[in-house]
Every structure is written in structure tokens, then in C-alpha cells.
N, C-alpha and C positions, 0 to 999 in steps of 0.2 A: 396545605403545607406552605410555609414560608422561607425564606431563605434572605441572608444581606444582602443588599443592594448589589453589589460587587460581585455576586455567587451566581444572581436568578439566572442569567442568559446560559453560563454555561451548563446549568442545573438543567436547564432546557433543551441544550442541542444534545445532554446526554439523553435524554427521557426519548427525547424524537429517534434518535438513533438508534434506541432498542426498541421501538417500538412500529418501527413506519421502514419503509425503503430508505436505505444510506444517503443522508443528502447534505451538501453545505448548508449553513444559517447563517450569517449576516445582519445585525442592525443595527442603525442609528442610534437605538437606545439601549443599546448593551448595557451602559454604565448603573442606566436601574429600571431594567426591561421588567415587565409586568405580565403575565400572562397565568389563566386560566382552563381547564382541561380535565375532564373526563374518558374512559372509556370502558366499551359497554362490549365484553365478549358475546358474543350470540354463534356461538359452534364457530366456525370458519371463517367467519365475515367480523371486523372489527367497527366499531362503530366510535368516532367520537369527539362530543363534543368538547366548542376551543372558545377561548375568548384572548387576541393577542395584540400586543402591540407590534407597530410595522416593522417587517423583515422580510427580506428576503430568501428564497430556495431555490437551492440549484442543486440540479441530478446531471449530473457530467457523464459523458460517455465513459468514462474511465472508469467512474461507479457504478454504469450497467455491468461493464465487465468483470467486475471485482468481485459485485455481488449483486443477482434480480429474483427476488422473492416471489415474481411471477404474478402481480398481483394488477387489479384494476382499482383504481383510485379514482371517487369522487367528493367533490364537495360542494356543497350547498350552504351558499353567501349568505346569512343573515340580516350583518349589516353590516357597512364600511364597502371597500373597494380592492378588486384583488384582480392584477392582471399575468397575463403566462405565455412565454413565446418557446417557441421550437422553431429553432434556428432564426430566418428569415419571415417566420409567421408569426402572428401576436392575437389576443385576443383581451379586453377588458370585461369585466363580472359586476353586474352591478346588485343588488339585495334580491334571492330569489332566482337567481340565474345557477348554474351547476356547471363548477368546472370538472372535465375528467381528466383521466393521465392513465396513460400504460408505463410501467416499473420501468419497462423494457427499452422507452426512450429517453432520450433526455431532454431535460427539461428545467425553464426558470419562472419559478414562480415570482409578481409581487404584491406582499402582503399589504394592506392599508398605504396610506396616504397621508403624509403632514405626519401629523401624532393621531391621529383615530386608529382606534384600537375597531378589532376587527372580527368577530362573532361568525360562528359557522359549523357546521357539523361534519365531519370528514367520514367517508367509510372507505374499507381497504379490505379485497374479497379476494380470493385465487381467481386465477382466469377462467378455470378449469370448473367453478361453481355454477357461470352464466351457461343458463339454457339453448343456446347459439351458439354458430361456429365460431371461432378466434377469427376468421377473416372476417364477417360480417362485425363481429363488436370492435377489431379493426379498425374499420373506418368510419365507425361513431365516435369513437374514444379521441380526445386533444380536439374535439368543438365545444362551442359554449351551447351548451342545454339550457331550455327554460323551467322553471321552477312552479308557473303562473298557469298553464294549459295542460289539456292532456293530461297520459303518461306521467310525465313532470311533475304536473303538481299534482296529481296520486301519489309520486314518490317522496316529494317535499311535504306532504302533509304527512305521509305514514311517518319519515325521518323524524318530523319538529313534535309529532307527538310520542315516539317512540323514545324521547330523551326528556320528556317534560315530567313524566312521574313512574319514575322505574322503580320506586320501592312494592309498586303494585304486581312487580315481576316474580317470579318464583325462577329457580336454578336453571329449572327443566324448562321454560318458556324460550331461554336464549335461542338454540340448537331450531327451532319453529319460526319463531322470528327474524333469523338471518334467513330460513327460506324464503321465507316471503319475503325478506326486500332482495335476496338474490334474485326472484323472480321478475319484480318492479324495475331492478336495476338491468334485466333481461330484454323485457317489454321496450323499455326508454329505445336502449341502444339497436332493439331491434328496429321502431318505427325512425328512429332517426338514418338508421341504414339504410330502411326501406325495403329491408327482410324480414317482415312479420313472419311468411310464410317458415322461416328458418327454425323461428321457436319451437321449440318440442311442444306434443300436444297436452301434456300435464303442464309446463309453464303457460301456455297460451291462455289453458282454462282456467286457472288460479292468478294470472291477472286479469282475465275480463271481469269474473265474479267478485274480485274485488275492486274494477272501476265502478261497475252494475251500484255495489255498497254503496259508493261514494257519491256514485250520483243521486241513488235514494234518499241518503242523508242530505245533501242539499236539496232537495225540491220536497219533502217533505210537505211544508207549506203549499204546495199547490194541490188541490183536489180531484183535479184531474189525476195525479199522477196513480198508476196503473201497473200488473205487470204487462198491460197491449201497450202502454207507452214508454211503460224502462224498454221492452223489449225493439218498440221500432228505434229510440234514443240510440242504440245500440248496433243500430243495422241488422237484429237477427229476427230471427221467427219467433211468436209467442211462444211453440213448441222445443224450437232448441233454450230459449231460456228457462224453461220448467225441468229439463234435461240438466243442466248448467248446476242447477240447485238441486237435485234429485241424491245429492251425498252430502248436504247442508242440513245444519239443524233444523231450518226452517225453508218453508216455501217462500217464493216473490211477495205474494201476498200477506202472508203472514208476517214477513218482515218489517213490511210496509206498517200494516198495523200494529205491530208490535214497537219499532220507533215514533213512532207517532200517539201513541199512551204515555211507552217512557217523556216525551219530549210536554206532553200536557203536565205530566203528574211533577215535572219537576217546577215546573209554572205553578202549578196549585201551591208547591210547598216551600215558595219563594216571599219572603215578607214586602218584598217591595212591590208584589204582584197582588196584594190584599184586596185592592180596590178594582181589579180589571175580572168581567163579570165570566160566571165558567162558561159561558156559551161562547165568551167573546175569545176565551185563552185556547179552548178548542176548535174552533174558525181557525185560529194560526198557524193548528197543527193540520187543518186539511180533512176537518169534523164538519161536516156541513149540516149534518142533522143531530142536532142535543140530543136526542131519547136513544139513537144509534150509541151516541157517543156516550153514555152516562152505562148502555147495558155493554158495551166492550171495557169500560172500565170496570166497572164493577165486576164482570168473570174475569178479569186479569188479576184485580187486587182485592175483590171479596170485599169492597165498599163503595159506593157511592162519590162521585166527585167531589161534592159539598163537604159531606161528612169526612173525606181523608182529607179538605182542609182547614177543617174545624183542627181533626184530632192534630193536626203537624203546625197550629197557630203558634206561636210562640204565647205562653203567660204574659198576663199583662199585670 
């Protein structure tokens, strides 16, 4: 949606106002401010992404009192520069870092820098969602979190992918998916507290099994990888991690091989991948023995590696 030069800014503070905690806006570029914005209901938890030009936000003590929708607020910097003080404290955000904010303080946000517009994804959750106590997520909340390790960047990648193709969502998916990142956004604030132990044990386990995920999907490639190696990766017992997955569609094992097919078969049916030989696009995925790798493909897809890239060549 568009609007004249002259309109967008305040077209903006209206949108923000209904939608987010009460806050002042401010810019430089009111006079033909630019900005872009999504959001993505998921039950309770709002999610959503921005793309904006530099501005300022300020949440005044006056507007805690007025009105606090009781919520926790994060965001994760894409790109550009966004820094936030509370009171005599300050912090700068640079791509990939996660600022947070409690409704309940106040707070000044700064958006970009110069004229760089400034890319990010915001989420806004009730307090009352996180699997931890309010005093623990407390004294997480108003640090800068990283976006690059960890927690973090478990939570940064579910976020950047969780907005990159939502037409793949159905109605019913929302209400599921803000659980899960209420839990991630649980996990974070927990180990940044330094209260693991505080997380309920339903949150604790639905975010290790989905680091566990994440780690698989990255090591993929290596042959070694195991459920004896996800599991000591992890600091647990081989037994508690078969336990972990015992309400999963899949076992450890199974997983493993089951990504690691998908991750071949989309290599085979890659036109720029024509010339790299199947023994060698299986090697990649952490197939070290071709006859292995030819009979787990073919009970997955009921063909032969060769032949499903015969049939999926493009015509010449």
C-alpha cells in the first residue's frame, strides 16, 4: 500500500500505534519517509517483519502508565544499525544481534543511521507466554543478545526463515508456531539469565530437540555424525536422547538419514549439478559407501540415484 509523500510517516505512527506498545516516532525523514512491514499473527505472539527509514522510538514513563499491554519485545537487526538506551544505559545493535524490551519500561529506541534504511524482524509476545519466571526473563530483557551462537542463532534462523515463505502456512500452523518460538524466545532469556534450570520441563525439551535439529542440519556433511555424537554434542546420554525423540516422528537415526537423502536427491535434480558424479554428490551428504547409498535411496524413492536423475533432467 501507498500513500503521498506527505501522508506515509503519519500513516505509520498510526499503524505502529495500533499495533505495538504506545510509543512516540520521530524522523528526519517524515517529509517522504519510506517504509515497509508485514505481520504474521501466530495465536498470541505477533511477529513482524519491517524494512524502514531512520527514526526514532520512545516509550516514556507516562506511556507505561497510560497504557502496558504487558508484553516482551524482540528484535532481530538484519541490516543497518539500531541503538536503545534506558535512562543512563545504552547499547548499539549491529546485523544479527537481538534487541529486547519489556512494555513495562521505558525506553529509546535508534533506528538507522545517515539515511540507511534498516531491515529486521520484530516479535511481541505477552509476558505471561514465556516458560520462566518474570523475574528470571527480567534480567535478560534491555541486553543486546546475539543472533550468531547458540540459542540465538536457533532463534534467528527459525525468525528469518519463519517470514521468508509464509504462503507454505495454513491458518492452523500459526497458534504451533508462536509456541515454538515462545519457547526459543524462553530458552534465549533463560541461558542469558543463567536460569536454565527455571524453564518448565515441556519448554526445556522442545527447545533442546530443536537445537539437536539444528545441529544435524548443519553437520550433515560430516560422516561421523551419529546419534553417540549429536548426543555427547549436546552433553546428554545416548539414552536420554533416544528418550528426547520417543514422541517424534522420527528417531535420531532416522532423521539423520532421512536428511541426508533429501539433501542428495535435491543435488541429483539440480541442472547445474549434471556434471558432479553420484558417488561424489553423496560423499557430501556423509554417504561414504555408494551401494549403501544407492539401496537407502532407492527404499526412500523406489528408484535408483542414476535413474531419478535421468528422469528429473530437463529436455534438451
Amino acid at each position: 500500500m501507498d500513500f503521498p509523500p506527505e501522508d506515509r510517516f503519519e500513516r505509520w505512527r498510526e499503524w505502529v500505534g495500533r499495533t505495538h506498545s504506545p510509543v512516540e516516532l520521530t524522523s528526519d525523514h517524515a517529509a517522504d519517509f519510506r517504509a515497509h512491514k508485514r505481520i504474521l499473527l501466530l495465536g498470541e505472539v505477533t511477529v513482524w517483519p519491517a524494512t524502514v527509514q531512520p527514526l526514532v522510538s520512545r516509550r516514556t514513563a507516562k506511556m507505561v502508565r497510560r497504557s502496558d499491554p504487558d508484553t516482551y519485545n524482540l528484535t532481530l537487526i538484519l541490516k543497518g544499525a539500531v541503538g536503545a538506551s534506558w535512562g543512563r544505559r545504552d547499547a548499539d545493535y549491529r546485523p544479527y544481534d537481538l534487541h529486547s524490551q519489556n512494555s513495562s519500561q521505558p525506553c529509546t529506541v535508534r533506528v538507522g543511521r545517515n539515511a540507511q534504511a534498516v531491515a529486521f524482524v520484530g516479535v511481541e509476545m505477552p509476558k505471561d507466554l514465556l516458560a520462566l519466571p518474570r523475574r528470571s526473563a527480567d534480567r535478560a530483557v534491555d541486553r543486546r543478545l546475539s543472533g550468531r551462537e547458540g540459542v540465538g542463532a536457533l532463534l534467528a534462523g527459525f525468525l528469518t526463515r519463519l517470514c521468508s515463505d509464509t504462503d507454505a502456512y495454513l491458518a492452523t500452523d500459526g497458534p504451533r508456531l508462536g509456541a515454538v518460538l515462545a519457547d526459543l524466545v524462553s530458552a534465549l532469556l533463560a541461558h542469558t539469565a543463567e536460569a536454565d534450570r527455571e524453564l518448565s520441563p515441556d519448554a526445556a525439551r522442545r527447545a533442546l530437540v530443536l537445537s539437536i535439529r539444528a545441529f544435524i542440519g548443519r553437520n550433515l556433511h560430516n560422516p561421523d555424525l551419529t546419534p553417540r555424537t549429536v548426543a555427547a554434542a549436546h552433553h546428554i546420554s545416548p539414552s536420554h536422547l533416544y528418550r528426547l525423540f520417543e514422541d517424534e516422528d522420527l528417531t535420531v537415526g532416522a532423521l539423520i538419514r532421512r536428511q541426508r537423502l533429501e539433501r542428495a536427491r535435491r543435488d541429483l535434480a539440480d541442472p547445474a549439478q549434471r556434471t558432479v558424479l553420484v558417488h561424489e554428490l553423496a560423499a557430501r551428504w556423509g554417504f561414504t559407501h555408494h551401494s549403501a547409498f544407492t539401496r537407502a535411496f532407492r527404499a526412500a524413492y523406489g528408484t535408483s540415484p542414476s535413474d531419478y536423475r535421468q528422469a528429473t533432467s530437463p529436455p534438451r
